[in-house]
C-alpha positions in Angstrom: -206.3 -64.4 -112.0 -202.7 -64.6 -111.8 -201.8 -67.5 -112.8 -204.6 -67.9 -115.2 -202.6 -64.3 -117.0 -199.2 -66.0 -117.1 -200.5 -69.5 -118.6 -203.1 -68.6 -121.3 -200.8 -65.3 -122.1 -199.4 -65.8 -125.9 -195.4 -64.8 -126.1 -195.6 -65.0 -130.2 -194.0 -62.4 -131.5 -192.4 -60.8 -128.4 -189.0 -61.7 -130.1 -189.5 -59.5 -132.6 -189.7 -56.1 -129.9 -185.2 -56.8 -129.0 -182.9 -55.1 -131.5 -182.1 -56.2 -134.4 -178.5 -53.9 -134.7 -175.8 -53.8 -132.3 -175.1 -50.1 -130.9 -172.9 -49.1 -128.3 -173.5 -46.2 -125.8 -171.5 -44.7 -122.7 -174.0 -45.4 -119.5 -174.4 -42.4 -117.9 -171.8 -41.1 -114.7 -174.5 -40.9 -112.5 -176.0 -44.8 -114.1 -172.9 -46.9 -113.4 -172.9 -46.8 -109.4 -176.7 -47.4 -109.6 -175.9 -50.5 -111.8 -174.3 -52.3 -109.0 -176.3 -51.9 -106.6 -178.0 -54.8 -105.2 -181.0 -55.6 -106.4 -184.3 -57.0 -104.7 -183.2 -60.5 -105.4 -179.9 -62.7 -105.2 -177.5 -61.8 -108.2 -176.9 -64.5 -110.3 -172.9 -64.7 -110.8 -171.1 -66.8 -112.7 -167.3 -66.0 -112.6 -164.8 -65.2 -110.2 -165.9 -62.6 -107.9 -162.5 -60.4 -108.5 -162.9 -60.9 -112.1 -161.6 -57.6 -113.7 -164.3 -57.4 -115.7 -167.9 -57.5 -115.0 -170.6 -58.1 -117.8 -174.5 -57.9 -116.9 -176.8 -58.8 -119.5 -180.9 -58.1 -119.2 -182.5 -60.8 -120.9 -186.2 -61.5 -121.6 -187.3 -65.6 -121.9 -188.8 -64.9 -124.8 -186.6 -63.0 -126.7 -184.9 -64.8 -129.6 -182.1 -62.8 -129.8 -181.7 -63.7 -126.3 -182.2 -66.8 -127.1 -179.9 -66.8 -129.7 -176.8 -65.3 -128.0 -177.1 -68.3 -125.0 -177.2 -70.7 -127.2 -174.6 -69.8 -129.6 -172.4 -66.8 -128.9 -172.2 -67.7 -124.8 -170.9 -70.8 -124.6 -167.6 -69.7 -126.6 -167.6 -66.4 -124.4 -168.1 -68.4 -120.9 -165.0 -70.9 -122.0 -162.8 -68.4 -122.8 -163.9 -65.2 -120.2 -165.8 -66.5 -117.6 -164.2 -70.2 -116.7 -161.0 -68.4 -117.0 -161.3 -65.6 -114.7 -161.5 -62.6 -116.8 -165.0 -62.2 -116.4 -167.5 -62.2 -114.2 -171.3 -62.4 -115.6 -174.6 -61.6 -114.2 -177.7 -62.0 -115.8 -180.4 -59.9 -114.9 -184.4 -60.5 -115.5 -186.2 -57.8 -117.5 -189.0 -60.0 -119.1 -191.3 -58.0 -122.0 -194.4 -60.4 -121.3 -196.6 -62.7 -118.2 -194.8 -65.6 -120.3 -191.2 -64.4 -120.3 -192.3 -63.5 -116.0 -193.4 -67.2 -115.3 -190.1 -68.3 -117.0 -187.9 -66.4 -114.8 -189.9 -67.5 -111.7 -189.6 -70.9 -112.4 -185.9 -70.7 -112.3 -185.8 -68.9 -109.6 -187.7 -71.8 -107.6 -185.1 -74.4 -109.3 -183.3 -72.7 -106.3 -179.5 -72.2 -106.8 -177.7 -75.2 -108.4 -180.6 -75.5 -110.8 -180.8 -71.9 -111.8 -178.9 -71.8 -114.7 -179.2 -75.1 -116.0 -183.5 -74.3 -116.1 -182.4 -70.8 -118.0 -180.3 -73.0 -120.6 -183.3 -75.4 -120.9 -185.9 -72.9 -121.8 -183.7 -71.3 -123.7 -183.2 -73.7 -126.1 -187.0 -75.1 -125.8 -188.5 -71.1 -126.5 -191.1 -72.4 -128.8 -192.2 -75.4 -126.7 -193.7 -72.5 -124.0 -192.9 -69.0 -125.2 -195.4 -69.9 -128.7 -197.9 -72.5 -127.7 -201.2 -72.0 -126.5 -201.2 -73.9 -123.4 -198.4 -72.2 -121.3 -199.0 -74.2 -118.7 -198.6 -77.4 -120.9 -195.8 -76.0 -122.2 -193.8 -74.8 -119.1 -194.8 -78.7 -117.6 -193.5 -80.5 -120.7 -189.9 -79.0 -120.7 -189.4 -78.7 -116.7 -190.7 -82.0 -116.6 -187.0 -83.5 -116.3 -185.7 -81.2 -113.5 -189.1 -82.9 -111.5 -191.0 -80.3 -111.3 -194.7 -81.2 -110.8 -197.9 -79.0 -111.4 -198.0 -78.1 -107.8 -194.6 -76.9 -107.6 -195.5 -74.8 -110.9 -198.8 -73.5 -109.2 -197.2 -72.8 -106.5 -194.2 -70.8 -108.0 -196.4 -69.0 -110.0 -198.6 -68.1 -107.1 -195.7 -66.4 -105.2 -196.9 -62.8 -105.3 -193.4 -61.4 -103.4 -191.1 -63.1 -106.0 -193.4 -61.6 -108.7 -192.7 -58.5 -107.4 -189.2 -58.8 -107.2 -188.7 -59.9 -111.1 -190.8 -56.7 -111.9 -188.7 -54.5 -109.6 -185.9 -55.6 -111.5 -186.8 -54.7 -114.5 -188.2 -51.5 -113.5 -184.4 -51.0 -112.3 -183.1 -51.9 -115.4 -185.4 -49.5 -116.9 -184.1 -46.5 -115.2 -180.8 -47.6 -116.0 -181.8 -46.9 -120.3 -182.7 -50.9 -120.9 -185.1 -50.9 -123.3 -184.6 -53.7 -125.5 -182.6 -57.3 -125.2 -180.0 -58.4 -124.8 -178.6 -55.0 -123.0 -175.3 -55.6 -122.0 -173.2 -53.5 -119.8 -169.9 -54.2 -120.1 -168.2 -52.4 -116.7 -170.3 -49.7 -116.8 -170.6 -49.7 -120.7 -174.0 -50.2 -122.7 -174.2 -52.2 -125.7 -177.5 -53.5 -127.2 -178.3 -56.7 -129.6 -176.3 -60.1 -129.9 -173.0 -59.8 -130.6 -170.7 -62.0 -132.1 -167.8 -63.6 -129.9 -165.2 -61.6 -131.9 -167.0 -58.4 -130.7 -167.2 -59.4 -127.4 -163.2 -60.3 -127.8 -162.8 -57.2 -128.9 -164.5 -54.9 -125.9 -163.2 -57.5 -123.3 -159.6 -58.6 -123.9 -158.8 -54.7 -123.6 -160.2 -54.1 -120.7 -158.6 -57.3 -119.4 -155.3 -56.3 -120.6 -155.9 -52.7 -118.8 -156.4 -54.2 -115.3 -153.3 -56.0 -115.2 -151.1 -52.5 -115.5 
């Protein structure tokens, strides 16, 4: 029943639930030492552990804005912020759908080395598996090139404590005011919706600035 939810569940018009405007809000005092905690499953850093500044995005497979900002606002951000130093960036699961749950698995059981290279493939495949009928199909045809094979799929899929894990981050994320994606907090700082590299220049480069005082 599981699996059977996850790969016949439709993700079409999930991408329309993230924001569409970009807001900022203070997170709450009592939010931010909650917000780096550790979660229930490995953090996925890229970055410099002693960057100055630390960026955590929630992000749902499906999302197109999400989407969106990986394929065309992060690569500019990780070449000047991240490879540099400046920043260190975590991205955190808080899928909207089964779909967008399966997804995140599935990366998950790339294992380390493959993590973010599966994230950047289904990224920029979203209507390949977030939109088709046949999720399974769909998932199979993409991940196809990192070898994964319908048993490893069946498998990942069937893991019920790595289910539970992706949901208890969310639910996490929830009580730290995510409600939408991409939520960014930006050291401590909520912001909501893509935003351009110039705005993320903008938030970062002072904060960057400030820690070398």
């Amino acid at each position: 029943m599981f699996r059977r939810q996850f790969l016949k569940s439709t993700a079409a018009g999930i991408a329309l639930l993230a924001a569409n405007s970009v807001f900022a809000q203070a997170a709450s005092a009592d939010a931010v030492p909650d917000l780096m905690q550790p979660g229930p499953l490995p953090e996925r850093i890229l970055g410099r552990d002693d960057a100055p500044v630390t960026v955590i995005e929630y992000a749902s497979m499906t999302c197109g804005h999400c989407a969106n900002f990986h394929l065309n606002v992060w690569p500019a951000f990780k070449a000047e912020f991240v490879d540099t130093g400046k920043v260190r960036f975590i991205l955190r699961e808080f899928p909207f759908d089964p779909r967008a749950t399966a997804a995140f698995m599935l990366a998950r059981c790339m294992g380390d080395a493959k993590w973010y290279p599966t994230v950047d493939l289904l990224f920029r495949n979203q209507p390949r598996w977030a939109r088709t009928k046949d999720g399974k199909e769909g998932f199979l045809s993409v991940l196809s090139m990192t070898g994964l094979k319908e048993a490893d799929l069946e498998a990942c899929l069937g893991d019920q404590a790595l289910l539970d894990k992706v949901n208890a981050v969310a639910a996490r994320g929830q009580e730290l005011g995510v409600d939408s994606t991409p939520t960014f907090f930006i050291n401590g700082e909520k912001y909501t919706g893509v935003m351009p590299i110039e705005q993320l220049r903008a938030l970062v480069e002072p904060l960057v600035a400030g820690a070398k005082k």
